[in-house]
N, C-alpha and C positions, 0 to 999 in steps of 0.2 A: 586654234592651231590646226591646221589641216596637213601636217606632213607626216614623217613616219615617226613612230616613237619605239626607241630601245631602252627598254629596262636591262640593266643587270639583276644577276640573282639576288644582292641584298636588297631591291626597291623595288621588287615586285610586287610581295603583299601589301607597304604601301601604296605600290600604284594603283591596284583594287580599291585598298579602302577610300582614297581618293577619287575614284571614279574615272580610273582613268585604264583601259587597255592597250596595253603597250601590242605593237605590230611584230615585237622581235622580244627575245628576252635570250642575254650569254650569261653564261655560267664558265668559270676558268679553273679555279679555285679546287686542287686536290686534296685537302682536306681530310683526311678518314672520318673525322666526327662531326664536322662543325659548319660546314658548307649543305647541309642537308636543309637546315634550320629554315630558310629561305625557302625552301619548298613546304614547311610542315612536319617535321619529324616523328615519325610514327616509332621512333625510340628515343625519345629527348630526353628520360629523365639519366637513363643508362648512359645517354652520351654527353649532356654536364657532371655524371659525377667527378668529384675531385679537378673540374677544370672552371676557373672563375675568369676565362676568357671575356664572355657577355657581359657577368658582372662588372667587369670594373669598366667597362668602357660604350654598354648599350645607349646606344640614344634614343630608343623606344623607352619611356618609363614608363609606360601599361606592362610592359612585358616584362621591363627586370622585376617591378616590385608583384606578378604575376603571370609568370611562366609558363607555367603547364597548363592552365585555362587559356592564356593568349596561344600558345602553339595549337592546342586543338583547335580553337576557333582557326588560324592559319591554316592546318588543314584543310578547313572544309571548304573554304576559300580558294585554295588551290586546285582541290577539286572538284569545283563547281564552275570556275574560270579557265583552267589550265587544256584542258582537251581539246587536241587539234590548234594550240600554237604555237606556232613556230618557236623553236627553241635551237639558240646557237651554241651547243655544247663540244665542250674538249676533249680529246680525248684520249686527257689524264683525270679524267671527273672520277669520284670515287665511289665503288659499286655500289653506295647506298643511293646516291646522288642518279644512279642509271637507273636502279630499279624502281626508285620514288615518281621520276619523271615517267617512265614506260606505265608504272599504275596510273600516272593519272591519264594518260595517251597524249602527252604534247608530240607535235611532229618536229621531231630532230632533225637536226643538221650537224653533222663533226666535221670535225676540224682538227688540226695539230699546232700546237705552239710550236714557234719558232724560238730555238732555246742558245743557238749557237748560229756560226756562221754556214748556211747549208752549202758553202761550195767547197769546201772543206772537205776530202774523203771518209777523213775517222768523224764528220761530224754528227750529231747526235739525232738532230733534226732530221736531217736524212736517211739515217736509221729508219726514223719514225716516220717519216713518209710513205719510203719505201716498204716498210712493213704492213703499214694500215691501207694505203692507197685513198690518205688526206691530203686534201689542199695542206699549208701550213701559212700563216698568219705573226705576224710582229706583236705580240702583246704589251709592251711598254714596262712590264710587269705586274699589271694589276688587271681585272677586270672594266675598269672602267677605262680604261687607256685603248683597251681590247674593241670595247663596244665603239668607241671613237675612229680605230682602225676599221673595224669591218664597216662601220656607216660610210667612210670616206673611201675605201678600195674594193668592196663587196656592191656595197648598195648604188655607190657613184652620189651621193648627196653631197653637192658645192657647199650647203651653209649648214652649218649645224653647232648647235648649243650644247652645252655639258651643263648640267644640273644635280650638284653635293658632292661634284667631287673637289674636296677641298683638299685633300694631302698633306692633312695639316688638322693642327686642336686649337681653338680658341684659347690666348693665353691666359683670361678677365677669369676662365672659373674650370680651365681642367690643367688636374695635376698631373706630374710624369708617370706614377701609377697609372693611369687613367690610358696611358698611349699602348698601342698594340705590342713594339714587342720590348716592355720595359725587362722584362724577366730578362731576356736573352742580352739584350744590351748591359744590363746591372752584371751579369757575367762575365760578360766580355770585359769591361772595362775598370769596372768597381765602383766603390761610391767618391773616391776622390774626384772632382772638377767635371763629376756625371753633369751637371746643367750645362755644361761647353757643349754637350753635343746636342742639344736641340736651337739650331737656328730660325731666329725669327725674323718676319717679314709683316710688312702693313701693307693690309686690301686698299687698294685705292679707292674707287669709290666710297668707300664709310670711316678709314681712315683706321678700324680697330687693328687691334693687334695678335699675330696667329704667330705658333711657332711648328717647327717639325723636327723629327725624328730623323737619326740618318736612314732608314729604311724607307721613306716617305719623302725624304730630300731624293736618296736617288730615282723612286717611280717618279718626283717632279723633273727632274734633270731629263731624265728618259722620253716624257709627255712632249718637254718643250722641245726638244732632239727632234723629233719623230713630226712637231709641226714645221719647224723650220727646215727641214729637210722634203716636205712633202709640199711645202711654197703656200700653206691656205691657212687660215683665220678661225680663230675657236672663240667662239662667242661665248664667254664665261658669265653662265648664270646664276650662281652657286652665292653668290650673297655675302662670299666670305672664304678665306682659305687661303693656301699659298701658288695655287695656280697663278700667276701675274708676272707678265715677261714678253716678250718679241710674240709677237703673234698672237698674241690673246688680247682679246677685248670685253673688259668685264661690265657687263648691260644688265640691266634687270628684264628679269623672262617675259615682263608684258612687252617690251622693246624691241625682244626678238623675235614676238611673236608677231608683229605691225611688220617689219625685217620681214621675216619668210614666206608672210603672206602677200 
């Protein structure tokens, strides 16, 4: 593949230990604790106490079943790759998140989320333009909706692939514990007819079975908005997930890779 590659902040250190240097990497995610992780946390143990976020839902299992050994090695990883590249950060990143990235010297670039409508007087975004003297950007809500916006209106790249972002848990072996924001949802609603609200969807090409969260239904709602609106084609590499709808065409990455060459 010879075109440009964007990691977000979760797929970075795998992008390294893959072998693979990404040309861009965004970071969205204001976080006070737990968005640092991704860089290498030089206060990790401090900042999972008493929160079993990673636990219940990490997909690295080098890392859940050892942590503080995998974070250090991620440090050093970070910073022995991370200096002088480009890094597309927001900014609402959280001060651990600015000062991690500044040690290791990636070269920044800010930006401001677009969080309301900016034509709006009381709007919020404008605010935040106006304040900072940032571009502002449509992030879809997540990170990876974000890296998809800026490749396609930042970079001008006609073809481009998304790789894990599924918006969605494989139904065959993870439980509703297991989803991001079960806590908050189990509050919200309670445990009566709690399964109603994750709807599920079949990958077409393999035919398995994935469900989602309404927090993850609406970053997919958002995703498919944001392509049908902008008239182009997301070539879904992901293998699996609930991305699948108008505009998306789900290929495996050797396909796309013959495609963009």
């Amino acid at each position: 593949f010879e075109g440009s590659i964007i990691a977000i902040d979760g797929s970075y250190v795998r992008c390294i230990k893959a072998g693979l240097e990404p040309d861009y990497l965004l970071t969205l995610d204001p976080h006070p604790t737990r968005v640092v992780r991704w860089f290498g946390d030089p206060d990790f143990e401090k900042n999972i106490d008493g929160d079993d976020y990673f636990l219940r839902q990490d997909l690295d299992i080098a890392f859940r079943n050892n942590s503080i050994e995998e974070n250090n090695k991620n440090i050093l990883l970070v910073n022995q790759h991370g200096k002088g590249k480009k890094l597309i950060i927001c900014s609402a990143a959280p001060k651990n998140v600015v000062e991690r990235t500044a040690n290791v010297g990636f070269d920044t670039y800010w930006w401001v989320p677009l969080v309301d409508n900016p034509e709006k007087p009381e709007s919020l975004t404008r605010m935040m333009v106006k304040e900072t003297k940032l571009p502002a950007m449509n992030t879809g809500g997540t990170v990876g909706t974000a890296a998809w916006v800026f490749a396609l209106t930042k970079l001008n790249i006609p073809t481009i692939a998304v790789v894990g972002m599924d918006l969605g848990y494989y139904a065959a072996d993870t439980s509703h514990l297991q989803t991001q924001t079960f806590y908050s949802l189990k509050d919200k609603v309670g445990e009566e007819n709690f399964h109603e609200y994750f709807p599920e969807f079949v990958y077409p090409s393999t035919g398995e079975l994935f469900y989602t969260d309404p927090t993850y239904y609406w970053y997919r709602n958002n995703m498919l908005d944001l392509i049908s609106s902008s008239d182009s084609m997301v070539y879904n590499c992901t293998g699996g997930g609930t991305l699948v709808g108008s505009g998306v065409e789900c290929i495996e990455i050797e396909e796309f890779c013959e495609l963009s060459n």
